[in-house]
C-alpha positions as CSV (number, residue, x, y, z in Angstrom):
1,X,51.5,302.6,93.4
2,X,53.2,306.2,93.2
3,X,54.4,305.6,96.3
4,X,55.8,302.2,96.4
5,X,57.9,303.7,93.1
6,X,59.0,306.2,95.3
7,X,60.1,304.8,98.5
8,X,62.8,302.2,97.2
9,X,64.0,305.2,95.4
10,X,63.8,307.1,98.8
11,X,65.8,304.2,100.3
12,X,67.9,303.9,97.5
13,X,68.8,307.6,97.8
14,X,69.2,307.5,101.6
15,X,71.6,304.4,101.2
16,X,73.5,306.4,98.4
17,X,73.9,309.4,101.0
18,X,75.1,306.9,104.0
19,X,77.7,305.5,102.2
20,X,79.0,309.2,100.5
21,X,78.9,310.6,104.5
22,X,81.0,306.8,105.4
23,X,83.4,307.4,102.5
24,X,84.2,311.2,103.3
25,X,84.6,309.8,107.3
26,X,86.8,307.2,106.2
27,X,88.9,309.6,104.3
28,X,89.0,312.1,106.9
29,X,90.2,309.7,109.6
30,X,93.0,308.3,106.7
31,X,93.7,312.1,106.2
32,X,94.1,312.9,109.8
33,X,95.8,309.9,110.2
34,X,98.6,310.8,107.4
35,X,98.9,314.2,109.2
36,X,99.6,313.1,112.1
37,X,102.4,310.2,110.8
38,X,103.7,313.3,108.8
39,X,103.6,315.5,111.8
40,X,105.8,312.5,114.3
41,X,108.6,312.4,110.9
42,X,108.1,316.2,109.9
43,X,112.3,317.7,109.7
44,X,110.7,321.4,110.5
45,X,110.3,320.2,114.0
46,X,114.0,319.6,114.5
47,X,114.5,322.7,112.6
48,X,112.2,324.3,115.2
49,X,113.7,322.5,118.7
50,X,117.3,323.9,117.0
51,X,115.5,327.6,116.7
52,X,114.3,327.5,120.3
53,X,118.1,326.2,121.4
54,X,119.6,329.1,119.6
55,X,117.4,331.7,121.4
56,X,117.7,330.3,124.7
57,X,122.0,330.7,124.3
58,X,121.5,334.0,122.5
59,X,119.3,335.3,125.6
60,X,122.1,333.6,128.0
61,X,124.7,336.1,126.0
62,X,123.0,338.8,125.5
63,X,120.6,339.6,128.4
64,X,116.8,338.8,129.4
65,X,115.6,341.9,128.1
66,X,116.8,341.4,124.3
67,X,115.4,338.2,124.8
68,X,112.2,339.2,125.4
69,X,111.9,341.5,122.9
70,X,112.8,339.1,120.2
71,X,110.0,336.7,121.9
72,X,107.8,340.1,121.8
73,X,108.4,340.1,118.1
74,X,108.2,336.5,117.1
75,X,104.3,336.7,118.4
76,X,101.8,337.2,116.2
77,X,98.2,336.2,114.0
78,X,100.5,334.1,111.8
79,X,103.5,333.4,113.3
80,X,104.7,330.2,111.8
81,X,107.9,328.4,113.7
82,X,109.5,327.0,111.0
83,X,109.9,330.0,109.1
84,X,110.0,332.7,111.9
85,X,112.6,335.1,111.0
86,X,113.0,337.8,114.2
87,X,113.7,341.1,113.3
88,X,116.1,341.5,116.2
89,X,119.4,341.8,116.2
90,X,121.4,339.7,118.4
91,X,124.9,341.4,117.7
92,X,123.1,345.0,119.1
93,X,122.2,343.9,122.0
94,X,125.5,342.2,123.2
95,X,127.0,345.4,122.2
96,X,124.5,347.1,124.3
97,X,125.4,344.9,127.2
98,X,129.1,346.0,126.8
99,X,128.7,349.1,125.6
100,X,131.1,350.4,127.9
101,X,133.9,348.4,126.3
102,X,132.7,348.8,122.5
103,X,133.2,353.1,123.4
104,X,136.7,352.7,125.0
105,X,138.0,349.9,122.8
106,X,140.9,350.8,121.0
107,X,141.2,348.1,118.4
108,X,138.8,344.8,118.0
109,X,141.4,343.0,120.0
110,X,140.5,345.0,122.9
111,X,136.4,343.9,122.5
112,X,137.8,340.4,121.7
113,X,139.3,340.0,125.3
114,X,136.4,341.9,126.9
115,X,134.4,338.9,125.3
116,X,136.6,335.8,126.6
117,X,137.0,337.4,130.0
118,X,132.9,337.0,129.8
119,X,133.3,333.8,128.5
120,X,132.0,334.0,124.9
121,X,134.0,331.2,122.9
122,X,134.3,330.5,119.3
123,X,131.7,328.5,119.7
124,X,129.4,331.4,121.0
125,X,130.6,333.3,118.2
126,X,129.1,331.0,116.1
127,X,125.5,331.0,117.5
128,X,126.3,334.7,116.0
129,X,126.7,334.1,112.8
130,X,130.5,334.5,113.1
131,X,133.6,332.0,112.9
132,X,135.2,333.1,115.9
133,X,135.5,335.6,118.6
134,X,137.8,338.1,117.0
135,X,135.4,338.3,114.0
136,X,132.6,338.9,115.8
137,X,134.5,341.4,117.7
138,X,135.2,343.3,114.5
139,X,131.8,343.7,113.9
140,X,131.1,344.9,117.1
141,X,133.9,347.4,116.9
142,X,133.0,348.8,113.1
143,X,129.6,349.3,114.1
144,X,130.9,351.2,117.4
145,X,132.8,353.0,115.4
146,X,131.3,356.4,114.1
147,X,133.7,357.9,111.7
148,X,134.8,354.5,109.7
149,X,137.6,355.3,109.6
150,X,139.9,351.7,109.4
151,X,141.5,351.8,113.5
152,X,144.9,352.3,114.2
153,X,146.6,350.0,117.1
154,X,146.9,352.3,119.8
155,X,148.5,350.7,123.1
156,X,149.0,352.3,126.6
157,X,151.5,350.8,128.0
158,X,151.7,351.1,131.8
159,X,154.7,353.2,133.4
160,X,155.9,354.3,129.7
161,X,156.7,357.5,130.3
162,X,160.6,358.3,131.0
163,X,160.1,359.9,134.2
164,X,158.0,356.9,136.0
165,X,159.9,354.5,134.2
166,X,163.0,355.8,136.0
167,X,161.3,356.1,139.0
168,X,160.0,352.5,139.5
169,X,163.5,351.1,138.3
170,X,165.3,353.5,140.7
171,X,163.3,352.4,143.4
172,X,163.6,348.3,142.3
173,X,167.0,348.9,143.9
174,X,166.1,350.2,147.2
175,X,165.0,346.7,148.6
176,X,168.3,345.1,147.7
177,X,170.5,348.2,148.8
178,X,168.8,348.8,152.4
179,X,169.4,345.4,152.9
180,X,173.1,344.8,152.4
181,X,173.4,347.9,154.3
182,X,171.3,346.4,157.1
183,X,174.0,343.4,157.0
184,X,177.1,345.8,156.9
185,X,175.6,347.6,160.1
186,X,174.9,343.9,162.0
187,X,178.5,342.7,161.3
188,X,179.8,345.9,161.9
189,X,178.3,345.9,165.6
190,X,177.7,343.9,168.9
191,X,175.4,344.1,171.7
192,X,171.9,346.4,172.0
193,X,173.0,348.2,169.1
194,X,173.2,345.4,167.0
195,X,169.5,344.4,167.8
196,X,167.8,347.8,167.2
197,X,170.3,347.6,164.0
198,X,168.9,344.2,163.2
199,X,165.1,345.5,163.6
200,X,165.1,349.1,162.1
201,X,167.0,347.2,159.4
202,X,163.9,344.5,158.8
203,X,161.5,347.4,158.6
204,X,163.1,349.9,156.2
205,X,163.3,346.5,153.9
206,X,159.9,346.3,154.2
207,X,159.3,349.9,153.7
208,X,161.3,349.7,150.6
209,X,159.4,346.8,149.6
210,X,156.3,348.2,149.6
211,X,157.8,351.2,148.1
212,X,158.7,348.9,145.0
213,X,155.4,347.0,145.0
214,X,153.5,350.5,144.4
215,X,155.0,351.3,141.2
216,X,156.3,349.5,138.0
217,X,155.1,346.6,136.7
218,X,155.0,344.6,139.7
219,X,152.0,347.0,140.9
220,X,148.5,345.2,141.6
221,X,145.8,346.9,140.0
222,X,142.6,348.1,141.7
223,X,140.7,344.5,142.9
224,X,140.0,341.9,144.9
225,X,142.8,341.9,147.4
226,X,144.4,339.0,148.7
227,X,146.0,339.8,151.8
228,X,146.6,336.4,152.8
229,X,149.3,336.5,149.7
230,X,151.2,338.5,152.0
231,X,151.2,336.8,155.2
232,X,151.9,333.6,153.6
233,X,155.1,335.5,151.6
234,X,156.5,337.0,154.9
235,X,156.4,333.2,156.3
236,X,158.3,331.8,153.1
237,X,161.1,334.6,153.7
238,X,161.0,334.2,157.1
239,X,161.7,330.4,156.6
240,X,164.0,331.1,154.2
241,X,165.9,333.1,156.9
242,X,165.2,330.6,159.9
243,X,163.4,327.4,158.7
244,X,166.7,324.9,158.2
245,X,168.8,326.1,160.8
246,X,165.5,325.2,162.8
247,X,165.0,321.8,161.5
248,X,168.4,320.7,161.8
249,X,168.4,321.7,165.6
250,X,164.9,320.0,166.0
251,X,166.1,316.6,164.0
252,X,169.3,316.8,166.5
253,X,167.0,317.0,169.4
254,X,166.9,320.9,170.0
255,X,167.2,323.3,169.5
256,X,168.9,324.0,172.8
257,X,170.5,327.5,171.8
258,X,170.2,330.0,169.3
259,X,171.3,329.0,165.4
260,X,172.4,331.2,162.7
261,X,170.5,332.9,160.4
262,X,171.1,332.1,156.8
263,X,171.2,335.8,155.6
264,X,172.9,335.2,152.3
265,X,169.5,333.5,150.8
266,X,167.5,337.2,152.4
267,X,170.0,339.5,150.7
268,X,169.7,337.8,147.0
269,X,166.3,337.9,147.5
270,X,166.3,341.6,148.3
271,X,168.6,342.3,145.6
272,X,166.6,340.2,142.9
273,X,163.6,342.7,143.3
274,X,165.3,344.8,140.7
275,X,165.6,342.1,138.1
276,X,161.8,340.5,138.8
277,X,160.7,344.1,137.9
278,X,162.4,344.1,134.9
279,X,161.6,340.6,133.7
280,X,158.4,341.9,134.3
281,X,158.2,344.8,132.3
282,X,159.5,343.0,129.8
283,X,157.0,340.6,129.6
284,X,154.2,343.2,130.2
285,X,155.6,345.6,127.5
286,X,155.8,342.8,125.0
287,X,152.9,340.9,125.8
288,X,151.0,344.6,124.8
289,X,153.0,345.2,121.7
290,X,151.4,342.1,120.7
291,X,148.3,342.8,121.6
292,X,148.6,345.7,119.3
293,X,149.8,343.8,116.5
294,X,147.6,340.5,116.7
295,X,144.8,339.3,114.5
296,X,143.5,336.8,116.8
297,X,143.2,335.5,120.0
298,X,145.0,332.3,119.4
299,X,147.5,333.7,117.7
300,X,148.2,336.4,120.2
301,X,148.3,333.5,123.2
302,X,151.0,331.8,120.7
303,X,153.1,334.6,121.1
304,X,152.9,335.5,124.8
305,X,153.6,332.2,125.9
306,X,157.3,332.0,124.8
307,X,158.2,335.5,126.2
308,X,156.3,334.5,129.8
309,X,158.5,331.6,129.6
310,X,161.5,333.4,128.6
311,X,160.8,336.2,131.3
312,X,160.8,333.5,134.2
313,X,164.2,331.1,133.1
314,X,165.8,334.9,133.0
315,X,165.0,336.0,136.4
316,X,165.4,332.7,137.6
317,X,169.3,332.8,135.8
318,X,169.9,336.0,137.8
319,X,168.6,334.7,141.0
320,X,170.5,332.1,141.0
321,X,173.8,334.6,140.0
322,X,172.8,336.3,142.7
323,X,172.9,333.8,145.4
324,X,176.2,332.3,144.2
325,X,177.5,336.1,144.7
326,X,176.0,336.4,147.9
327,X,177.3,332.8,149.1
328,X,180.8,333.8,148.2
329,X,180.7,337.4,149.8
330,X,178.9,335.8,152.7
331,X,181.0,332.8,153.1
332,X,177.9,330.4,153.9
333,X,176.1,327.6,152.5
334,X,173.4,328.4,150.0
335,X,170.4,325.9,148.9
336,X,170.1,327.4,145.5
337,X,167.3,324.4,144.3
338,X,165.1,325.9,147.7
339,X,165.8,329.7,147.2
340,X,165.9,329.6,143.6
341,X,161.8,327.8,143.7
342,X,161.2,330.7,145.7
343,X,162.1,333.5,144.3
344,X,160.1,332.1,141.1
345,X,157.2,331.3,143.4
346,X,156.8,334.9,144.3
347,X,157.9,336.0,140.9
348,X,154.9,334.3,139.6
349,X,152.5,334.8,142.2
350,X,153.0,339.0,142.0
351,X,152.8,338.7,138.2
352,X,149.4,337.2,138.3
353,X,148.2,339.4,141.0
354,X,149.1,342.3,138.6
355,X,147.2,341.1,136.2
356,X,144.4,340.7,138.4
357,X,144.7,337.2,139.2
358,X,144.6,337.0,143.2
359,X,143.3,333.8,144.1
360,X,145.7,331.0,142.9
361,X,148.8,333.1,144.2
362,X,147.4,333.1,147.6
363,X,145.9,329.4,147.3
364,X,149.9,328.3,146.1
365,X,151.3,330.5,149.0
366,X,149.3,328.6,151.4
367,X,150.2,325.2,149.8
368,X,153.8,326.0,150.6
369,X,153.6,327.3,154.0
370,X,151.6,324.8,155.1
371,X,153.8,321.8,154.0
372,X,156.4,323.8,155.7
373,X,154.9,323.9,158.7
374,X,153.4,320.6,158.6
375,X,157.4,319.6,157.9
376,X,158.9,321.1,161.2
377,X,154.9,320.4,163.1
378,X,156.0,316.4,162.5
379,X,159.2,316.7,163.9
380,X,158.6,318.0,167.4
381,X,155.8,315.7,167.6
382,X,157.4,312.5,166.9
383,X,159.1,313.0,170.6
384,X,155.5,312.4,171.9
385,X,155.4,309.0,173.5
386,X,154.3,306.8,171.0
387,X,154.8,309.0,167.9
388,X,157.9,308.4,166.4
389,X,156.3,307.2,162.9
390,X,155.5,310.7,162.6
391,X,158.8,312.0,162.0
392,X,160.0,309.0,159.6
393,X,159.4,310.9,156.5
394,X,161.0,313.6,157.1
395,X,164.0,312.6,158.6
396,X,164.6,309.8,156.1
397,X,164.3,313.1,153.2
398,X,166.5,315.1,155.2
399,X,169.5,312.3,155.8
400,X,169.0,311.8,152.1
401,X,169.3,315.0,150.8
402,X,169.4,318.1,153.5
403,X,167.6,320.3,155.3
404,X,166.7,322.0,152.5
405,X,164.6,319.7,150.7
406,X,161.9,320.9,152.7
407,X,161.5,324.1,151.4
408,X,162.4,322.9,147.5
409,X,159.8,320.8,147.5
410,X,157.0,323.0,148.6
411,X,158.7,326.1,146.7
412,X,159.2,324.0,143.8
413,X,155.6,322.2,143.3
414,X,154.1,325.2,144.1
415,X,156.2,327.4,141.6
416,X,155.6,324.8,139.1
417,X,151.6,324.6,139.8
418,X,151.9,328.4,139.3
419,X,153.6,328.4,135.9
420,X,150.7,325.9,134.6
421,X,147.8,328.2,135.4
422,X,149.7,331.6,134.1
423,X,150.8,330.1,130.4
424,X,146.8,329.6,130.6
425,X,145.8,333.0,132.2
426,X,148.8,335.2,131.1
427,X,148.5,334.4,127.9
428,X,144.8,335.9,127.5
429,X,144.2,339.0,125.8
430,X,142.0,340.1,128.5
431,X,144.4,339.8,131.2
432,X,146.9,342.8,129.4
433,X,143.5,345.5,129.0
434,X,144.0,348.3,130.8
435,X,142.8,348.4,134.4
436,X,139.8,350.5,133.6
437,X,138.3,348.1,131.0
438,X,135.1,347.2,132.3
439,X,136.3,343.4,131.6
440,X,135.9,341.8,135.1
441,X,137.9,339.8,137.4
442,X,139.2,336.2,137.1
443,X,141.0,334.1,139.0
């Protein structure tokens, strides 16, 4: 009897513990279940996909090895994501990265074009906790700083000096003066003599040339050369010199004898070295002034680009003086559109090469050249049998306007491609640091 009263309540209490261990089950799977709909809409994962993105462009700027030792630090028994706050400091180690600039810097506008010539942006800047690249440059510069002291603008400005200023100017002339006495001495004789004139004349240029090229502002700093740049320059004068005299005989079916050289278009060219190197200077003086006296990068480009502008349409102004002068004491025909493109083309392409810009000067040299010769290559072989469509275009150019359009339109197109790329490149704070900033090249 006992035990009949004792097994329902047996069953009874075994049912009762059945359903408690169902009911916890159920509530565990419902639990899980929340967590895991909580887990798919949870915000802190976004917040922690945004954390990993910020690490992965801070170890881009900053180098591998600060990278790791942030990871180094985020590791841990209770690291937690969503709240992980590394005790590294990403503004140290881009400053160790450039710590070669941060030492030599000068002012923060100095570490600010060290930056952009790396390519940190504003928007870098900002993965820094900063607004833009001149403010994080500021930091970077007071905490280089050891004495905190508040920095004084201090600008070197190449060639300064009085006695090298005088000497570049002084020898701006020599170009221009060797050759108008070149010319004196080839009108002045006939024959043998007048050759050997002619060639010890062409290489004294040159020599003076160089000369010039070596000093001023007009010098290209230590870098990658571009020797090509000066092939493709000799071919321009040299066309300058020869090139419509040739394509006029050609288009007439020549040339059966020898033409005459247009010599008035070399000798303004030789004389404008003088006022290219001072157009020069004085954009490269001002653009540092301003370097000295900006508070941002924007604003400094805003300033530059209206005296780069106002340095080219004044050497072109006394090129073109130049070659009416020349005309009239020469008594020949001048293409001032073709010369005048020219002279700005080089202008341009040895500013940007002294700023360390090599490889759109040489790539806009070529351009030229190579429509020139493509120009003259087209007329010889429409006289193939069978090729006369070749030379349509540019005869039908050349009845229109002249021989000269040849050379105006790859001079001009060029000079004008040119101009684009240095209001974007001249106009940089890191392309007016001094040549021993460890900054980097750019083309």
């Amino acid at each position: 009897m006992e035990r009949s009263d004792v097994e329902p309540r047996g069953i009874e209490s075994g049912g009762a513990d059945t359903s408690g261990t169902d009911s916890r089950s159920a509530d565990s799977r419902s639990a899980d279940s929340r967590s895991a709909d909580s887990r798919d809409d949870d915000p802190r994962d976004d917040e922690s996909r945004t954390e990993a993105d910020h690490r992965a462009d801070v170890a881009r700027i900053v180098g591998p090895r600060d990278a790791d030792s942030r990871d180094a630090d985020s590791r841990g028994a209770n690291f937690r994501p969503v709240h992980r706050r590394s005790g590294a400091d990403p503004v140290k180690g881009l400053m160790h990265r450039h710590r070669d600039l941060c030492e030599r810097a000068v002012d923060p506008l100095e570490i600010a074009a060290g930056l952009e010539a790396h390519g940190v942006t504003d928007r870098t800047a900002a993965r820094f906790r900063h607004k833009d690249v001149f403010s994080l440059a500021e930091e970077m510069y007071a905490r280089a700083s050891r004495d905190g002291d508040p920095y004084e603008p201090v600008v070197a400005v190449s060639g300064s000096a009085p006695g090298r200023r005088g000497l570049w100017a002084g020898l701006a002339l020599l170009p221009g003066a060797v050759c108008a006495l070149t010319l004196f001495g080839l009108h002045a004789t006939a024959g043998t003599p007048r050759l050997a004139i002619g060639l010890a004349g062409v290489l004294a240029t040159l020599v003076a040339l160089r000369a010039t090229l070596r000093h001023g502002p007009l010098r290209a700093v230590d870098g990658p050369s571009a020797p090509s740049a000066r092939l493709w320059s000799c071919w321009l004068l040299a066309y300058a010199l020869l090139g419509d005299g040739l394509l006029d005989a050609a288009l007439a079916g020549g040339p059966d004898e020898p033409w005459a050289p247009a010599t008035a278009p070399l000798v303004a060219l030789a004389v404008a070295v003088a006022p290219a190197t001072w157009c020069a200077q004085l954009f490269s003086g001002g653009a540092r002034r301003r370097l000295a006296t900006s508070h941002g990068l924007a604003e400094f480009a805003s300033s530059v680009r209206p005296l780069l502008l106002g340095a080219v349409t004044l050497f072109a102004l006394a090129l073109v003086a130049l070659l009416v002068s020349a005309g009239v004491v020469l008594d020949e025909k001048v293409d001032y559109a073709g010369v005048g493109a020219l002279g700005v083309l080089l202008l341009l392409a040895r500013l940007l090469a002294a700023h360390r810009r090599t490889h759109a000067p040489a790539v806009a040299l070529g351009a030229a050249v190579a429509v020139e010769v493509l120009a003259v290559a087209t007329v010889f072989a429409a006289r193939l049998p069978g090729c006369d469509v070749l030379g349509l275009p540019v005869e039908t150019a050349v009845d229109a306007v002249g021989t000269g359009v040849v050379p105006t339109v790859a001079c001009a197109v060029a000079a004008l491609v040119l101009l684009v790329h240095a209001t974007r490149t001249l106009t940089r704070a890191s392309a007016h640091a001094n040549a021993g900033d460890p900054i980097g090249w750019a083309p």
